[in-house]
C-alpha positions as semicolon CSV with decimal commas, in nm:
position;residue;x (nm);y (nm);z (nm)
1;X;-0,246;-0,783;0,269
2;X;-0,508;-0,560;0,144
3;X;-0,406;-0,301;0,351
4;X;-0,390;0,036;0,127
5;X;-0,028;0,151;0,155
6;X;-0,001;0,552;0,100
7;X;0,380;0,645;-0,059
8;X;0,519;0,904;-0,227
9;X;0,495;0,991;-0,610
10;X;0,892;0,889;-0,626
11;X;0,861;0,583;-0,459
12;X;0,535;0,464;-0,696
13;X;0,744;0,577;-0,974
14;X;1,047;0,297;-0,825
15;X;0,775;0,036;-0,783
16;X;0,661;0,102;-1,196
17;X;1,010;0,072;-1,290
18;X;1,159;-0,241;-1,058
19;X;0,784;-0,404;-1,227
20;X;0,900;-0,331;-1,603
21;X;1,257;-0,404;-1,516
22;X;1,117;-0,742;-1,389
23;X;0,875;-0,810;-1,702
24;X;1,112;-0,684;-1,935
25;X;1,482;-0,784;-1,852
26;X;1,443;-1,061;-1,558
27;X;1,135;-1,288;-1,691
28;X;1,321;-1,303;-2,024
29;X;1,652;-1,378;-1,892
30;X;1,467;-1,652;-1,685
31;X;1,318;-1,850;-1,978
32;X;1,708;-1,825;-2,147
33;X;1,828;-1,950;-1,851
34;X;1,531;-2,253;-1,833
35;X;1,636;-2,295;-2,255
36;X;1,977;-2,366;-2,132
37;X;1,958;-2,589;-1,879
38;X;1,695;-2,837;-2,085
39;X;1,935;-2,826;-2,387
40;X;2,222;-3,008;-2,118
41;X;1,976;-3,334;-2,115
42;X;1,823;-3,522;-1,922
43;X;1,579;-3,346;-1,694
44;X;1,573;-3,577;-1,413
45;X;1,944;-3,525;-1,281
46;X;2,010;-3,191;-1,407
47;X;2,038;-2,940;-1,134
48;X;2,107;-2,652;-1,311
49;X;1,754;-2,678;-1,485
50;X;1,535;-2,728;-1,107
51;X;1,761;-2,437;-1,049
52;X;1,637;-2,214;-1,332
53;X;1,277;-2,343;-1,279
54;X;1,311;-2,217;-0,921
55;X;1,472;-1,918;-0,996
56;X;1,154;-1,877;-1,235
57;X;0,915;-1,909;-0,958
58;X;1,065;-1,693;-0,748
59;X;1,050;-1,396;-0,953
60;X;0,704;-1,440;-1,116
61;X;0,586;-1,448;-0,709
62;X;0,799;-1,125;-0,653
63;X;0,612;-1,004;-0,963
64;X;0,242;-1,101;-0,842
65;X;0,328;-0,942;-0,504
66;X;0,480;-0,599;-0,659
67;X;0,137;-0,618;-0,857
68;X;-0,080;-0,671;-0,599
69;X;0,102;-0,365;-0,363
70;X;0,022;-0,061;-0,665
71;X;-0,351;-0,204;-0,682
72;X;-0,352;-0,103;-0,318
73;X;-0,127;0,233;-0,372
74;X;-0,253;0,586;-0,276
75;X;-0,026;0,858;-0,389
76;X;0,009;1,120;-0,135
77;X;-0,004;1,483;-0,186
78;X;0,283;1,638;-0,012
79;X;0,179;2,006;-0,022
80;X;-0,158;1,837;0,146
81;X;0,034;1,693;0,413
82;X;-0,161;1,813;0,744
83;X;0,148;1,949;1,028
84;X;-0,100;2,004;1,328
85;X;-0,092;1,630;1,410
86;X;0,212;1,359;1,366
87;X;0,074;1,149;1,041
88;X;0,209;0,977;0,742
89;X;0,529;1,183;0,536
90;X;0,554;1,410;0,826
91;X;0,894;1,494;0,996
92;X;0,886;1,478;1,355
93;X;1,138;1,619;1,647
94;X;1,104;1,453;1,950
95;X;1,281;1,426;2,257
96;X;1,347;1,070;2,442
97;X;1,257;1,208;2,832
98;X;1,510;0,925;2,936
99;X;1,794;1,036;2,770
100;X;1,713;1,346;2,691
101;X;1,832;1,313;2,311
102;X;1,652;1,454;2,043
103;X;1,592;1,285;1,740
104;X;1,372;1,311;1,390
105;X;1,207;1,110;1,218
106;X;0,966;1,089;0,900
107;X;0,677;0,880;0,926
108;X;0,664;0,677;0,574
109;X;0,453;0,357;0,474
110;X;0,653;0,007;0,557
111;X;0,775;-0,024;0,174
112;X;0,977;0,331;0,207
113;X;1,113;0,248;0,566
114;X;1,487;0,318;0,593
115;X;1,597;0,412;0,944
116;X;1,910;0,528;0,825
117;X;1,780;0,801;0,655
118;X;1,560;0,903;0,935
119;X;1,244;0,773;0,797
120;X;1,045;0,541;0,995
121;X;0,731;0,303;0,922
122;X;0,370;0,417;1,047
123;X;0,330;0,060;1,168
124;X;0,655;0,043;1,390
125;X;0,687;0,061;1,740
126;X;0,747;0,414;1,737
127;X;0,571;0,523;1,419
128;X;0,224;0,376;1,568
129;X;0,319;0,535;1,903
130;X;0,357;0,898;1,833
131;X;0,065;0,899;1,549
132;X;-0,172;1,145;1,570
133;X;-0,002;1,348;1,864
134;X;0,057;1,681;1,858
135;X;0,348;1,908;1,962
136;X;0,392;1,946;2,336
137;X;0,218;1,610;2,381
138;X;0,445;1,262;2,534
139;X;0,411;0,957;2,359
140;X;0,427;0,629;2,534
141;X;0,547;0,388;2,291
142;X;0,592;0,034;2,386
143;X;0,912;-0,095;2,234
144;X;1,099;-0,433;2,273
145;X;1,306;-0,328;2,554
146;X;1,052;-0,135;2,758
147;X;0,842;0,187;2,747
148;X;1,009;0,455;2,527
149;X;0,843;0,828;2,624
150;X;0,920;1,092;2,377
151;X;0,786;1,470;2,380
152;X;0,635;1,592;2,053
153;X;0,874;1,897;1,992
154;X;0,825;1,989;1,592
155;X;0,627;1,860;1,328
156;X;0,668;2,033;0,966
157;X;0,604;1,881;0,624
């Protein structure tokens, strides 16, 4: 996954502090919790220890990963952000032309993807459907249950 990922400035900022949070409070808190367990005995029969040990693992892996996503981090500019054209951090109105609903979205990287807040990943269905259109254009965007088509209505910053 060497993909680069383009995010916000808030959203790097998260990633710096769920990292230091993770170096800082968890991996400590992990090697008590390893302590512990190997002062109860025998190491063989002692769940709570291969519990601990796992528990270890786990979060040095989340670690690695969170490190290896900033190495491939680009910050975006959002007074840069380019409005003739649907692309990453812009907010789109669009109409569905089967319902006839409008709806809006903002077109974020996978890591900042929360669809109840209206912001959708560049590599969903729909995110990878309506990039690069502009307003007044129809987007065909293949879905799992069939062909959504959506008219471009607004695209701001």
């Amino acid at each position: 996954m060497n993909d680069l990922q383009y995010i916000t400035k808030e959203t790097l900022e998260q990633m710096k502090a769920d990292l230091q949070r993770m170096k800082t409070v968890d991996r400590p808190a992990a090697s008590r919790a390893i302590a512990d367990a190997r002062e109860k005995g025998d190491l063989k029969e002692n769940a709570e220890y291969d519990a601990a040990k796992e528990a270890q693992g786990i979060l040095e892996a989340k670690i690695a990963a969170l490190e290896g996503s900033l190495a491939n981090i680009r910050v975006i500019d959002e007074s840069s952000i380019d409005t003739s054209k649907v692309s990453i951090l812009t907010k789109v109105k669009m109409t569905n032309l089967t319902t006839k609903k409008q709806v809006a979205y903002q077109i974020v990287s996978e890591k900042e993807a929360d669809l109840k807040a209206g912001k959708i990943s560049i590599t969903s269905p729909i995110g990878k459907g309506i990039l690069g259109k502009t307003v007044g254009d129809t987007a065909e965007v293949q879905a799992p249950a069939g062909v959504l088509r959506f008219q471009i209505d607004e695209i701001t910053a």
